[in-house]
C-alpha positions as CSV (number, residue, x, y, z in Angstrom):
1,X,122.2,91.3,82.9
2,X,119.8,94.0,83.7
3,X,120.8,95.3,87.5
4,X,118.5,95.8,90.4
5,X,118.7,99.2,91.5
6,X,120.0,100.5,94.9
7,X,117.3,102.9,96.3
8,X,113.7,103.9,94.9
9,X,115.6,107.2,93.6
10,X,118.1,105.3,91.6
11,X,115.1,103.6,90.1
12,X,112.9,106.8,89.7
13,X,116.2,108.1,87.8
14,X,116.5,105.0,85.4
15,X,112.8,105.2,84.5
16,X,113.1,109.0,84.0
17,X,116.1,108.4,81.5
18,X,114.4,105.5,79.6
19,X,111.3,108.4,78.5
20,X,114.4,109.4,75.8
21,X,114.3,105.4,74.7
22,X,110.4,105.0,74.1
23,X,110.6,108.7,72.1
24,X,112.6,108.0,69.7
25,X,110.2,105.1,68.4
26,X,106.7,106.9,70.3
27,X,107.7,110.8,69.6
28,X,104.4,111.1,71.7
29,X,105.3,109.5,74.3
30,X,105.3,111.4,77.8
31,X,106.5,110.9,81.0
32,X,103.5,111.6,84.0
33,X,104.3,111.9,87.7
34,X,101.8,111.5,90.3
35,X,102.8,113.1,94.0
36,X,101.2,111.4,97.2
37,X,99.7,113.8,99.9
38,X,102.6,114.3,102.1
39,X,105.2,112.6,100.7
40,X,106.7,115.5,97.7
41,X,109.8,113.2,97.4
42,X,107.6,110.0,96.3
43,X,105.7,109.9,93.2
44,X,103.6,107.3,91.1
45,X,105.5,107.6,87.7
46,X,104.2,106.8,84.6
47,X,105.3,106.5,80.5
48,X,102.4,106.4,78.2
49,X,102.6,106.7,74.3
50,X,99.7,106.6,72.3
51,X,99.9,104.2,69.1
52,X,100.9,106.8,65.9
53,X,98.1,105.4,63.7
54,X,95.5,103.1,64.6
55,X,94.5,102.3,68.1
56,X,94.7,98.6,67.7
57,X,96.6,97.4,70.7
58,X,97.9,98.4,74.6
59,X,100.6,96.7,76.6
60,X,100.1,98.0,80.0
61,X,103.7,96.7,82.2
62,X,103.3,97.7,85.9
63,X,106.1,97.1,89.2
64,X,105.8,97.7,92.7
65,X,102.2,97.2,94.1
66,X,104.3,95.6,97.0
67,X,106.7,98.5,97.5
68,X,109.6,96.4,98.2
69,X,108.9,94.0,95.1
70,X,109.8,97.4,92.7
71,X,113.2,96.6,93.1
72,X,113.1,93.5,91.1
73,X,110.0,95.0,89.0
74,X,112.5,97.7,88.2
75,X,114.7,95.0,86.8
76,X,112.5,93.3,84.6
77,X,110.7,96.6,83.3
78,X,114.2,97.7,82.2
79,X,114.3,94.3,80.5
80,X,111.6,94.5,78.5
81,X,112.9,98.4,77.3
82,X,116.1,97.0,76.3
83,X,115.1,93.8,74.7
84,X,111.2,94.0,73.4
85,X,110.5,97.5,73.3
86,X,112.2,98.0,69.7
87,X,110.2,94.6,68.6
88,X,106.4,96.4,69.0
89,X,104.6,98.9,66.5
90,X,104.2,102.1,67.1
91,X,101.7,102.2,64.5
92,X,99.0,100.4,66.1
93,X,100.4,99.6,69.5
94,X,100.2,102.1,72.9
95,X,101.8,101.7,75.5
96,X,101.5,102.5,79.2
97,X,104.7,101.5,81.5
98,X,104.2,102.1,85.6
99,X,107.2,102.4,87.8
100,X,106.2,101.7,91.4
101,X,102.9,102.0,92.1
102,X,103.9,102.0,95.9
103,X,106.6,104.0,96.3
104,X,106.6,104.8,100.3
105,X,107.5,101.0,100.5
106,X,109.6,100.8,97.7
107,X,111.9,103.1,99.8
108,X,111.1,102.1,103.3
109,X,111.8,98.5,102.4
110,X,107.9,97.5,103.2
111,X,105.6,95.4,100.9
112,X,102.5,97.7,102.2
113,X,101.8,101.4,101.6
114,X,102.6,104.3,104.4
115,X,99.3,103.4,106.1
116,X,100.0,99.8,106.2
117,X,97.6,98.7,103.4
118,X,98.4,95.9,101.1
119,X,97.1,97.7,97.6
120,X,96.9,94.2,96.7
121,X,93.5,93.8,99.0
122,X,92.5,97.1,97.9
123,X,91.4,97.2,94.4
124,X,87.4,96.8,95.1
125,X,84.7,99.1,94.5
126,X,83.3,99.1,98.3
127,X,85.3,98.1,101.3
128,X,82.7,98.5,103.8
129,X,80.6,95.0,102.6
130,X,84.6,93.7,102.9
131,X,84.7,94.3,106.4
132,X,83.3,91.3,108.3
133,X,84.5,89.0,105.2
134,X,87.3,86.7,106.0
135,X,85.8,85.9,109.7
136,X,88.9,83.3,110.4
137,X,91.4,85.7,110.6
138,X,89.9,87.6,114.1
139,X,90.7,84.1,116.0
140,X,94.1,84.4,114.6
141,X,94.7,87.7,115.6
142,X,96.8,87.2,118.9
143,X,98.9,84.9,116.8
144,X,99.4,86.7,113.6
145,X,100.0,90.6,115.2
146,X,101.4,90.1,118.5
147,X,101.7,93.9,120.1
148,X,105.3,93.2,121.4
149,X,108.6,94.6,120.4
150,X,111.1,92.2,118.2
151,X,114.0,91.3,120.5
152,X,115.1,88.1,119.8
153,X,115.2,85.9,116.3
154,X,116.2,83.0,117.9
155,X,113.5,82.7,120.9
156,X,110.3,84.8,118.8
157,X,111.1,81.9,115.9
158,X,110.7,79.1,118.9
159,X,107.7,80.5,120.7
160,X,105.8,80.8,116.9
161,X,107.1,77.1,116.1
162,X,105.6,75.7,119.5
163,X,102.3,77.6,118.7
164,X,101.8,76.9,114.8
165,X,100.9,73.0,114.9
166,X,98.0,73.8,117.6
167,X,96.6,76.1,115.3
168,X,97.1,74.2,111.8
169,X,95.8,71.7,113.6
170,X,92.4,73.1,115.0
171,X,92.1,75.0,111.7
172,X,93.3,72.6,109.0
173,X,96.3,73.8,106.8
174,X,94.1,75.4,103.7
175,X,92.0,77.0,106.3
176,X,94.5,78.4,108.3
177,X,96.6,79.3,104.6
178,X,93.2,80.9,103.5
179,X,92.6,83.0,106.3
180,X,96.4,84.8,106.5
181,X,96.5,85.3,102.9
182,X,92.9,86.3,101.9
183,X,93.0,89.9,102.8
184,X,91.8,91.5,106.2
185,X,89.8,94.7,106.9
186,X,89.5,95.0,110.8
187,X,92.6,95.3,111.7
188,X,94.8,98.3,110.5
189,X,98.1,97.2,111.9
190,X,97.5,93.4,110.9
191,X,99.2,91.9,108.4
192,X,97.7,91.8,105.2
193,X,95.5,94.6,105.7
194,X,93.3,95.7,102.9
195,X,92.4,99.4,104.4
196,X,89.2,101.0,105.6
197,X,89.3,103.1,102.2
198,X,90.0,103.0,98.6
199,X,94.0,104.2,99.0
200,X,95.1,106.9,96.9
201,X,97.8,104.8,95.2
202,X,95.0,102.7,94.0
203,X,92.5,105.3,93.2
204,X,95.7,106.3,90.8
205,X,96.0,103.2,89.3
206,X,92.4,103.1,88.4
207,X,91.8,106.4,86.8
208,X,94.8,105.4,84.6
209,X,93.4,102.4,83.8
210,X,89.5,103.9,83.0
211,X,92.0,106.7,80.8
212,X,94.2,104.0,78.6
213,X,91.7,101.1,78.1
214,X,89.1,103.0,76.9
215,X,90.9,104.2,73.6
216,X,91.7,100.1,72.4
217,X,90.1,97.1,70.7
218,X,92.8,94.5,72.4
219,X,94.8,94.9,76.0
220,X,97.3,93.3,77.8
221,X,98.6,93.5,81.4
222,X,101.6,92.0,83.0
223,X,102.3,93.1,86.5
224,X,105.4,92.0,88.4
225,X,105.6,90.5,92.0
226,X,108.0,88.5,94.2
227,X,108.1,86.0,97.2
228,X,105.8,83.1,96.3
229,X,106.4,80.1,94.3
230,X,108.8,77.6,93.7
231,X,112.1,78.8,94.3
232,X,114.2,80.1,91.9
233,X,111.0,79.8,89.5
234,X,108.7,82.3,87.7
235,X,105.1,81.5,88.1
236,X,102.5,83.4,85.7
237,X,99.7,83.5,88.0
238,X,96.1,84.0,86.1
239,X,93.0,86.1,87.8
240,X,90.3,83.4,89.3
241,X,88.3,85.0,86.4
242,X,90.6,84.4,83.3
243,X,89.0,81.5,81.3
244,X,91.5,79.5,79.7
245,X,92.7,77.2,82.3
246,X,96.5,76.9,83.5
247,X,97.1,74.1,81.4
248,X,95.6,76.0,78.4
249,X,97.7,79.2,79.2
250,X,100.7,77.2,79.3
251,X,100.6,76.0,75.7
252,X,99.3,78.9,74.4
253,X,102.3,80.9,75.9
254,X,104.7,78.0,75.7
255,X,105.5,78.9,79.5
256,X,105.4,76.1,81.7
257,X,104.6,77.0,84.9
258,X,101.1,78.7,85.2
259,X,98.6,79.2,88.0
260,X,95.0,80.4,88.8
261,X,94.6,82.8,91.4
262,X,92.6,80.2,93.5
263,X,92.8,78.2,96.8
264,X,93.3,75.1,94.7
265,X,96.5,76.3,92.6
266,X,98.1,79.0,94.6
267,X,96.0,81.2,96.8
268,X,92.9,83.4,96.7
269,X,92.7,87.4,97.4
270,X,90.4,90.2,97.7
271,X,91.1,93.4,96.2
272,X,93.5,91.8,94.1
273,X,94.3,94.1,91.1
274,X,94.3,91.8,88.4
275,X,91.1,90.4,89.0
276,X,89.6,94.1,90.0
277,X,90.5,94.8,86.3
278,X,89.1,91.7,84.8
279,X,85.4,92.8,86.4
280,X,85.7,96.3,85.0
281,X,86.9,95.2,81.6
282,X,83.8,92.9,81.6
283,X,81.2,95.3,82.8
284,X,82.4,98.5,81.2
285,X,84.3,97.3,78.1
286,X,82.6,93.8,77.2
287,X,83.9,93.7,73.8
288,X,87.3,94.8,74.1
289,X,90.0,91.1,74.5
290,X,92.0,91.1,77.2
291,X,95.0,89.0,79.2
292,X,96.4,89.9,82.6
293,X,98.8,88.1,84.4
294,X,101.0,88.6,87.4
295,X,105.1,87.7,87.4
296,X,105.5,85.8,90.7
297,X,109.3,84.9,91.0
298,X,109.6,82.6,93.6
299,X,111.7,83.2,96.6
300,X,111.9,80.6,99.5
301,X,110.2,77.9,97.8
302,X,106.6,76.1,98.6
303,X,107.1,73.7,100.7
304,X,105.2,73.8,104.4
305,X,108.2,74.9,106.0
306,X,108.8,77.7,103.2
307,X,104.8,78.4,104.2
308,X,106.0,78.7,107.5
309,X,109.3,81.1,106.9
310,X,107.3,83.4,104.4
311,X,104.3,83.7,106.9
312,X,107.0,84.2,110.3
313,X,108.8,87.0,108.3
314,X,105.7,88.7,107.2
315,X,104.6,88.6,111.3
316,X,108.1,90.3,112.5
317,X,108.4,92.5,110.0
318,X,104.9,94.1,110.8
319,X,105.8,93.8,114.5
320,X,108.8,95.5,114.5
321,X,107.6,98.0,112.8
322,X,104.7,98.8,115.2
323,X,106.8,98.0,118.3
324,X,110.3,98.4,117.4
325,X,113.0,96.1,117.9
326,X,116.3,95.4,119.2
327,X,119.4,97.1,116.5
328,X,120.6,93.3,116.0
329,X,117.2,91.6,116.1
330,X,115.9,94.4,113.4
331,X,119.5,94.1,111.3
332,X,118.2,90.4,110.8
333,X,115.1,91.2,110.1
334,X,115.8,93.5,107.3
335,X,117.9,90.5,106.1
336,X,115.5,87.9,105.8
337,X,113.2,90.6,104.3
338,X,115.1,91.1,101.7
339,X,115.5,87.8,100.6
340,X,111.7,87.3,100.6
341,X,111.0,89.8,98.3
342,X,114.0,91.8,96.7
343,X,116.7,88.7,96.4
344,X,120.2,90.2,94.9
345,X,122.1,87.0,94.3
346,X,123.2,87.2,90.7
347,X,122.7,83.8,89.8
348,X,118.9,84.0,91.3
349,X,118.6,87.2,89.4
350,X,119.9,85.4,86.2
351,X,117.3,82.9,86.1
352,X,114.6,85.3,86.8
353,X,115.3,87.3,83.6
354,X,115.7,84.3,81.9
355,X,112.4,83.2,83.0
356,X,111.4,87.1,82.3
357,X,112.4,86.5,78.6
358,X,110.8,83.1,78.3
359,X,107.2,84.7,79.3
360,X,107.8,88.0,77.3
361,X,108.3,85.9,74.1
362,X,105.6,83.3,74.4
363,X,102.8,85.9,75.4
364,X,103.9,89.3,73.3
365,X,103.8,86.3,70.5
366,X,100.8,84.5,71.2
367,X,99.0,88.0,72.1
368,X,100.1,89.5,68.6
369,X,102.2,92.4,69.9
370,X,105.6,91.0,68.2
């Protein structure tokens, strides 16, 4: 079983050593580091190795949009290097493998980047027509980013229990589900905050893209991410713009649990990366096919309560990071974190990689890459 690394160097490190693996079947292939401003130690690391003969085909594999979902990317990228790499073609297949597209949260343990923006809200062309979007979230404010230190576990959970019905209730569920998960551009030290700017992790991300895509007739994109879902369950989670439907995905790929990107099967987003690409495949490369997907290994679970837990971790761990906390309160914290987004249990690992494997095989198949 493939491990989850320690610390965002450990990773780095593994990733490094695996350019020696993709050589000896892409002699081409090179290893590219991209340094943020200000942060020398953290780099967006990539592998990319042109196809030897004919530019048929690109698998693009990316981790770590959410800085602390790299550590389980890390897994399942090292997965798919031990097991599938050896099963593609050189000949007619590049590839382009991204280790942590968010490193300051892969090592500080956070989901967003250093200046608190979810690059998951952040993959748009504009963000100033994003700014007044998403008007249900303002109302929420008070609720959602309280501007108080994290003392207490045990009392913060009780005053958010005694206040979450009255809301739910004057909202609606979906409407109150809608408006904490959409995205936000107001409010920089809100949760899910998609920024003020295009971030430089993202501008990254898309200059590779423009670079790779450009060269083939057919590519594929399977990004990794945790915390949402059913527990203990992979979901392949499909852009709002694919157009085969989730029950037409699931045959195809012989996966059985698959999702749109929508309000009605899971949730919806702005500046969501998947569907970002999806626009710019259609208007700059109309006749090239394409699939992306997203890896969402389930965590908690889905039921309200789950809802509730996922949502009250996301709100302390933003406020104790903007207003500190008690040693004991934050110790807990970190805790519950962790098992939202980077589990370690070996048997919760085990079934992720076995649901890894299950995805790899129907879709590398059904996509004509093995």
């Amino acid at each position: 079983m493939t491990s989850i690394p320690d610390t965002y160097e450990q990773s780095r490190e593994r990733f490094h050593d695996d350019l020696a693996s993709v050589r000896y079947l892409w002699p081409v292939a090179r290893l590219n580091s991209h340094s943020l401003p200000g942060q020398d130690d953290l780099s967006i690391d990539w592998i990319s190795a042109r196809a030897t003969k004919r530019k048929d085909k690109l698998l693009i594999l990316t981790t770590g949009e959410h800085g602390i979902e790299g550590y389980v990317g890390s897994a399942m990228m090292q997965l798919f290097l031990e097991e599938y790499l050896s099963r593609l073609d050189p000949a007619d297949t590049g590839l382009l493998l991204v280790h942590i597209i968010n490193p300051w949260g892969m090592k500080d343990h956070r989901r967003v980047n250093a200046s608190n923006v979810d690059l998951n809200r952040n993959f748009v062309k504009e963000i100033v027509p994003l700014i007044p979007s998403n008007p249900d979230y303002a109302p929420l404010d008070s609720f959602l980013n309280p501007p108080r230190p994290f003392r207490s576990p045990t009392l913060h959970k009780l005053a958010l229990i005694l206040r979450l019905p009255g809301l739910m209730l004057s909202f609606g569920i979906a409407k109150f589900r809608a408006a904490t998960l959409l995205g936000q551009y107001r409010f920089p030290k809100g949760v899910y905050f998609g920024g003020q700017e295009i971030q430089e992790e993202t501008l990254t991300m898309m200059e590779l893209y423009r670079e790779h895509v450009q060269e083939y007739a057919q590519v594929l994109h399977l990004d990794m991410h945790t915390g949402y879902g059913p527990r203990d369950r992979m979901t392949l989670v499909n852009s709002c713009h694919e157009k085969m439907t989730s029950e037409e995905a699931a045959r195809r790929f012989g996966y059985p649990l698959v999702a749109a990107a929508t309000a009605q099967e899971f949730y919806a987003i702005q500046g969501d990366m998947i569907d970002y690409l999806y626009t710019f495949m259609r208007e700059e490369f109309p006749g090239k096919r394409f699939y992306a997907t997203t890896f969402e290994f389930g965590t908690f679970g889905e039921s309200l309560w789950d809802n509730i837990r996922e949502l009250r971790t996301m709100i302390f761990e933003n406020r104790a990071h903007w207003f500190g906390a008690r040693p004991s309160a934050r110790a807990w914290l970190a805790r519950e974190f962790d098992k939202l987004y980077c589990p370690i249990e070996p048997a919760w690992l085990e079934k992720a990689q076995a649901d890894t494997r299950q995805a790899f095989e129907g879709i590398l198949k059904a996509e004509g890459y093995i």
